[in-house]
N, C-alpha and C positions, 0 to 999 in steps of 0.2 A: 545556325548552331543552337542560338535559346529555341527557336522555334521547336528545331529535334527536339531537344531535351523537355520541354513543354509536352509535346504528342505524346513523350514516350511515358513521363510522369502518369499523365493524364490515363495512359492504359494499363499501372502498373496497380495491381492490387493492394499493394503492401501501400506504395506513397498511396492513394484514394485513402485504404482505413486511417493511416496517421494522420491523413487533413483533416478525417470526419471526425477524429479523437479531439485534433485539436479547437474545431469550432465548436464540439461539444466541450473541451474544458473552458471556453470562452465563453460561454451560457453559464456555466459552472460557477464562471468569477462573477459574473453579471450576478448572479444570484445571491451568492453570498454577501458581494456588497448591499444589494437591497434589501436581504434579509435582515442586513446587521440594523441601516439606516428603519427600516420600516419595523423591526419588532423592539429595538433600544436593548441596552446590556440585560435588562430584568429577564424576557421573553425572549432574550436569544440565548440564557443562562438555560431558560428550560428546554427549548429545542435543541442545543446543545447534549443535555441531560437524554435527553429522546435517543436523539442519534445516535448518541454513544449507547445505548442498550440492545439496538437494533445492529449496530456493530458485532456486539458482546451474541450474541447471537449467530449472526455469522460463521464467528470466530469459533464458536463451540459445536463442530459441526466433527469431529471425528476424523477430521482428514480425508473421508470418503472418497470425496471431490479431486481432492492432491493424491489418492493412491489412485482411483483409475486412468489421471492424469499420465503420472508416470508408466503406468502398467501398458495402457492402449499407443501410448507412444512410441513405446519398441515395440508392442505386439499388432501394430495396426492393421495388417495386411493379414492378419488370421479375423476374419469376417464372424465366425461362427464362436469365437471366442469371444473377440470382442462384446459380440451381443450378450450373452451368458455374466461376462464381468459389467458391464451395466446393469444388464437388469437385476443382478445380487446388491448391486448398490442402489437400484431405487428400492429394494425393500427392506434393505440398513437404513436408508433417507425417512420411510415412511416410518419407522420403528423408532428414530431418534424423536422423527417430530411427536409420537405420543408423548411423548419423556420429558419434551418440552412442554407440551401443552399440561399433564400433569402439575408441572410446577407452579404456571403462570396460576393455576384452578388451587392450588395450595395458600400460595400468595392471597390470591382472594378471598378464600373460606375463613383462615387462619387468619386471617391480616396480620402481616404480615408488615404493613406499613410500609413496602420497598418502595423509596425516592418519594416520599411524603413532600418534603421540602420543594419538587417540583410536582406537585399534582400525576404522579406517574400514574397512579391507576386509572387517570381517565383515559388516556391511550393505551396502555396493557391490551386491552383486546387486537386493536390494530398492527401494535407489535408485532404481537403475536403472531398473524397472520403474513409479517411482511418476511417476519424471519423464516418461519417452514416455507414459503415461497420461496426465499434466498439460499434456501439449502439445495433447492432442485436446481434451479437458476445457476449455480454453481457449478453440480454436475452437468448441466448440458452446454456452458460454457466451457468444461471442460473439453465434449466430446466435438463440438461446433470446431474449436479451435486447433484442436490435431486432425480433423480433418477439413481445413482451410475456408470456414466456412465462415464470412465476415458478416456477411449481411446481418446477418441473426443480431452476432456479437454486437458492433456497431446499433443497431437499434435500442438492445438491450441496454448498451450505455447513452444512448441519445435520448429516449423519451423519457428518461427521469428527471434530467437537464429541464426539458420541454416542458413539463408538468407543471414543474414547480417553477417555474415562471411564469407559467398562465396562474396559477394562485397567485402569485406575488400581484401579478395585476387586477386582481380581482377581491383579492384578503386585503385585510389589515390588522392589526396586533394578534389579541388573542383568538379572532375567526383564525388569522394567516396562520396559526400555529395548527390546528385541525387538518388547515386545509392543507398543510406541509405535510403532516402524515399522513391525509389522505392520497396524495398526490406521491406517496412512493409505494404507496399500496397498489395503488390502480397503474402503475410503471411495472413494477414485478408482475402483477398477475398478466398483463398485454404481454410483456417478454413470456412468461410461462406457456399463456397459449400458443405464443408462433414458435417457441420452438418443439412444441408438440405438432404442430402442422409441420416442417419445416425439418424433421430432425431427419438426418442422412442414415441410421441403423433405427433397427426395429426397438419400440422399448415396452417391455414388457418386463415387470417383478416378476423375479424368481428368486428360488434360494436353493445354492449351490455350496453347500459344507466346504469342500477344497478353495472354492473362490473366497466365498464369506472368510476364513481362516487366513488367507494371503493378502486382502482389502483391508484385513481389521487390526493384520502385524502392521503390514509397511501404513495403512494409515492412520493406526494410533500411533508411529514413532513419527508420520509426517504431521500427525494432530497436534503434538506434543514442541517439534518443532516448529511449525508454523503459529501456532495459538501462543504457545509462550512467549513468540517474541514477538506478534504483533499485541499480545497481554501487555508488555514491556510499558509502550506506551499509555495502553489504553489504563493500566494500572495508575499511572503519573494523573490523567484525566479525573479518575476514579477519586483518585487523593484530593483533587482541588475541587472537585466537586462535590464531596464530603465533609470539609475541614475550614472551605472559604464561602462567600456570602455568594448566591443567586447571580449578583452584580459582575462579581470577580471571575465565576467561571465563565462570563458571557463577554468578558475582554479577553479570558484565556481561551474560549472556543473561537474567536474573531481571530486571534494570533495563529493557533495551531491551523484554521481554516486556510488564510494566505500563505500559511509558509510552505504548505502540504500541496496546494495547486501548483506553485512554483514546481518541483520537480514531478507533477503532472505532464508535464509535455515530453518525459522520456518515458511514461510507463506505457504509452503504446506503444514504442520499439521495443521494450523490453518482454512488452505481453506477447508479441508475433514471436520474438526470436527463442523467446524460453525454451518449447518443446523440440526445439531443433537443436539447443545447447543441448538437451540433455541427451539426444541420441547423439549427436556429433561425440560427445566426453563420453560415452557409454559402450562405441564402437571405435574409437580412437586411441592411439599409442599415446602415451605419458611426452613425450616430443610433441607430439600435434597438438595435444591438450595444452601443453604449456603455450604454445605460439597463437593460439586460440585465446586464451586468458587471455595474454597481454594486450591484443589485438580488442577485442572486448572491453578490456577495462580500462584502456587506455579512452577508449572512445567515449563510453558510459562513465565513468569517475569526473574525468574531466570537465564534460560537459556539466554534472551534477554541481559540484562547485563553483562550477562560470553564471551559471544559473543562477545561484544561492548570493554569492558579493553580490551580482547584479541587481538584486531583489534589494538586498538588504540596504545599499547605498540610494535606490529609490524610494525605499518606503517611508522615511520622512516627508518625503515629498507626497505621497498619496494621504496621508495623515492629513492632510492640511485640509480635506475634501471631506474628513470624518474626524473631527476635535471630538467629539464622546466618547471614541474609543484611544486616547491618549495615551489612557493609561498600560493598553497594551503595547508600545514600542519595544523596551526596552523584554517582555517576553518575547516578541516576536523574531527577535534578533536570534536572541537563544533557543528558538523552538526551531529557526530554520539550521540553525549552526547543529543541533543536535540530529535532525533527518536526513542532512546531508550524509553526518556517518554512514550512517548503513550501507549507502552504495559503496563504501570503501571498502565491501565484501564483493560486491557484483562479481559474477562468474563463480567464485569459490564453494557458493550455496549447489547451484547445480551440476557444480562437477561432483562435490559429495553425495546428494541424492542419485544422481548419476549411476553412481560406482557402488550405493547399496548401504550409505553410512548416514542413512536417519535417523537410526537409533543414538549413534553420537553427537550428531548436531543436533539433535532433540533433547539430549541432556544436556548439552551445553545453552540451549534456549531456555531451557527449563531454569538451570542454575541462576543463569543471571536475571532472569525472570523473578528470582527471590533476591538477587542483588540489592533492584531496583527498588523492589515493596520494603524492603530491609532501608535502603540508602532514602528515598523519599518520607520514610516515617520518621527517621531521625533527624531529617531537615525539619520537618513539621514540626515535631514533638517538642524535642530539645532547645532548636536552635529559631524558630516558632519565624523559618523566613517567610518574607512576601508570598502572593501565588506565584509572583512570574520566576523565582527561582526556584521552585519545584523540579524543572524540569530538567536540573543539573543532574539531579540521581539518574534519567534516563541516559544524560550526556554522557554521565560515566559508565553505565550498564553497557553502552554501546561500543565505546574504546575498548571496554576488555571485551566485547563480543565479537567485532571484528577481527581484533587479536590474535582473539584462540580458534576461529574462524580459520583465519588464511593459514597458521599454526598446522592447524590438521591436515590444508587444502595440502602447502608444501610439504609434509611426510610425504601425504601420500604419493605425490608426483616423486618423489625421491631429491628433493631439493632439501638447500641448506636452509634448516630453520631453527638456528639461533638466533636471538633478541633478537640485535642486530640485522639480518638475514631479512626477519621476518617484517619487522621495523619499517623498514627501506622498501618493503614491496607494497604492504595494507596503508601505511601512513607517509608517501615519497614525501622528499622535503618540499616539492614543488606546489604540491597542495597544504601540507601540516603547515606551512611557516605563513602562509596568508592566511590559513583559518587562526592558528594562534595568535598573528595580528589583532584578528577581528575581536577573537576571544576575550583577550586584554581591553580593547578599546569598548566593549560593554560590562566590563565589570568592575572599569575605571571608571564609567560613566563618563567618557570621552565626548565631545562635540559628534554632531551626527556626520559632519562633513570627515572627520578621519576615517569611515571608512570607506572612500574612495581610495584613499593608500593603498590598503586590502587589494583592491580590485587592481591598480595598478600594480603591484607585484605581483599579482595572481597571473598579468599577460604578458609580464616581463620573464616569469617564469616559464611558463607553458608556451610560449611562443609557440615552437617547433610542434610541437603536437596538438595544438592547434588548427596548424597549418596540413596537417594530417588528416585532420577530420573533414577537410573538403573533399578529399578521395575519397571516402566512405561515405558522405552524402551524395556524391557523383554516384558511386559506384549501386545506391541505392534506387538512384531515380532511372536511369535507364537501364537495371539492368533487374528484371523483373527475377530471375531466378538467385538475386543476393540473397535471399532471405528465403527457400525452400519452404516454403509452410507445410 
């Protein structure tokens, strides 16, 4: 019977990509810890600074990416379409990145001074380069993955891993910082060329007024929602690496790095199953969809949280192997208590995108998007806390995000959502009252061994569903069509 179930893993598309994800996030951890150990808080405050610009970049892409996402995922089987809405977005892609490049050329002329305090304009150019990279890399991640195309994807995310562990062994401080940006330069552009070899529809710019017009609604209201609320965080970043010392942000980039890899090991189920939610909630009765949710989130929330105690009650212990970065504990705790929220949405985002309500969950990213810059200046300013509680503004930005979140999810399913109602589904008690636990026990500055409590009520409560999610891991490994990609 292991043996079956061994064969059948072994030939299931879906389990290979999640092993390859996961040995790439294990390269991921490898590297962060030696980046930490081998550049010290000073030099990891700067690559910090870096990364986070080449994010900020990203992120400011228009949605492009996210509307032909959802567009070619209902319309996938119109061939002649499909192609026509790509190639209108590779030449919104090429048209952004002048826009970019403009700027960075502003910056330089003007001086502008942007991120003096980390030497940022010696890498500016490489940025530069790595972000119009990441815009394409983006869309053809989009296009690779509605239609089932891993190999691409999976390298895409594996040679940057790869990279920058061959510099780690070869760098050291400030070369290692070069060679870190160099090493995700030359990652993007390898991803760029193979999936130009490699891409399954013709790609070729065009510009088609009707498409360009329907790519630039739904993906400025998916730009708006998407970028606001990954801004959310990167805002909080933005603050401590503004307001605190070189040192401080490079305990807070060590903190935000392990708590953010911990719930790495469910974004490849959650990256496969995406474009299948959204046609599944797209084509599906309000009955289906509900049975669908709970099924979804029962599996993904829970695990999200089992994850997060487990981390948190170990990472004193990993501390012990990195006394420099000490002083990050007591963020750490709160940055991963704060990430966990958002899966407290999972399912709810793409049922609404779904069903055509971007524009509303893009204002509501938006809003609390100014929540957080509003609620973090006021910690800063006024009340002039530590770094490592900065990041309570996002903890709150993200309670009321999930809130009004499933708030909207439940109208529109025709459910009851009163407080209460709404309470009981985004926040069960079964997960709120171990994370409140936790909550308490770092802002008391509890002993590190209290939260092992956490984690024991956290199993004492979830037993039963739990014990559910061995069916859905069964049901994953041998049964190759769980997961239709």
């Amino acid at each position: 019977m292991f043996k079956t179930a061994i064969k059948l893993a072994l030939k299931n598309k879906v389990v290979l990509f999640v092993i390859s994800r996961y040995g790439t996030y294990f390269i991921h951890f490898i590297n962060s810890l030696f980046i930490a150990v081998y550049l010290g808080p000073y030099y990891l405050g700067i690559w910090g600074f870096v990364s986070l610009m080449t994010k900020n970049l990203y992120h400011l892409n228009l949605g492009i990416s996210h509307a032909v996402t959802a567009i070619i995922s209902v319309h996938k089987s119109k061939e002649f379409y499909v192609q026509k809405v790509i190639g209108t977005a590779l030449t919104l892609l090429m048209a952004l990145s002048f826009l970019v490049a403009l700027f960075f050329l502003a910056n330089e002329v003007f001086s502008f001074n942007f991120g003096a305090k980390y030497n940022f304009s010696v890498y500016a150019p490489v940025v530069l380069l790595i972000g119009v990279l990441s815009y394409f890399n983006s869309l053809f991640t989009s296009i690779f993955r509605v239609y089932g195309r891993l190999f691409e994807i999976a390298f895409q995310q594996t040679v940057l891993p790869v990279l920058i562990l061959l510099a780690i062994i070869l760098f050291k401080k400030d070369e290692l910082l070069f060679a870190l940006v160099g090493a995700n330069f030359l990652a993007f552009l390898f991803s760029f060329i193979l999936y130009l070899i490699k891409s399954p529809v013709k790609l070729k710019p065009i510009f088609d007024f009707r498409l360009f017009k329907r790519i630039q609604i739904k993906g400025w209201h998916l730009f708006v929602y998407n970028s606001s609320f990954f801004f959310i965080v990167i805002s909080t970043r933005l603050f401590v690496s503004g307001f605190y010392s070189v040192e401080e942000f490079g305990y807070f980039t060590f903190a935000f790095s392990l708590a953010n890899i911990v719930l790495m090991l469910l974004q490849a189920f959650s990256f496969l199953i995406f474009p299948k939610m959204l046609n599944r909630f797209a084509i599906s009765t309000n009955d289906q969809n509900i049975e669908l949710l709970k099924k979804v989130r029962d599996a993904y929330v829970t695990t999200s949280h089992l994850l997060v105690h487990i981390a948190v009650v170990f990472f004193p212990l990993f501390l012990l192997l990195f006394p420099q970065y000490q002083s990050s504990s007591e963020a750490f705790v709160l940055i991963a208590l704060t990430v966990v929220l958002y899966t407290n949405s999972f399912g709810y985002s793409g049922l609404l995108i779904a069903k055509g309500y971007e524009r509303k969950i893009g204002n509501l990213a938006f809003l609390v998007l100014l929540v957080n810059i509003l609620f973090a200046a006021v910690l800063i300013t006024f009340f002039q806390v530590p770094f490592t509680l900065v990041i309570l503004a996002t903890m709150v930005s993200y309670f009321i995000y999930v809130y009004v979140q499933g708030r909207m999810g439940r109208s529109m399913l025709g459910l009851d959502k009163s407080i209460k109602a709404v309470w009981n589904d985004v926040y069960p008690l079964r997960l709120f009252t171990p994370y409140l636990l936790s909550l308490s026990f770092v802002i008391f500055s509890a002993p590190n061994y209290c939260f092992a409590f956490s984690l024991l009520l956290f199993l004492a409560l979830n037993f039963k569903v739990l014990l559910k999610l061995k069916t859905v891991v069964k049901s994953i490994v041998v049964n190759p069509n769980f997961i239709n990609i």
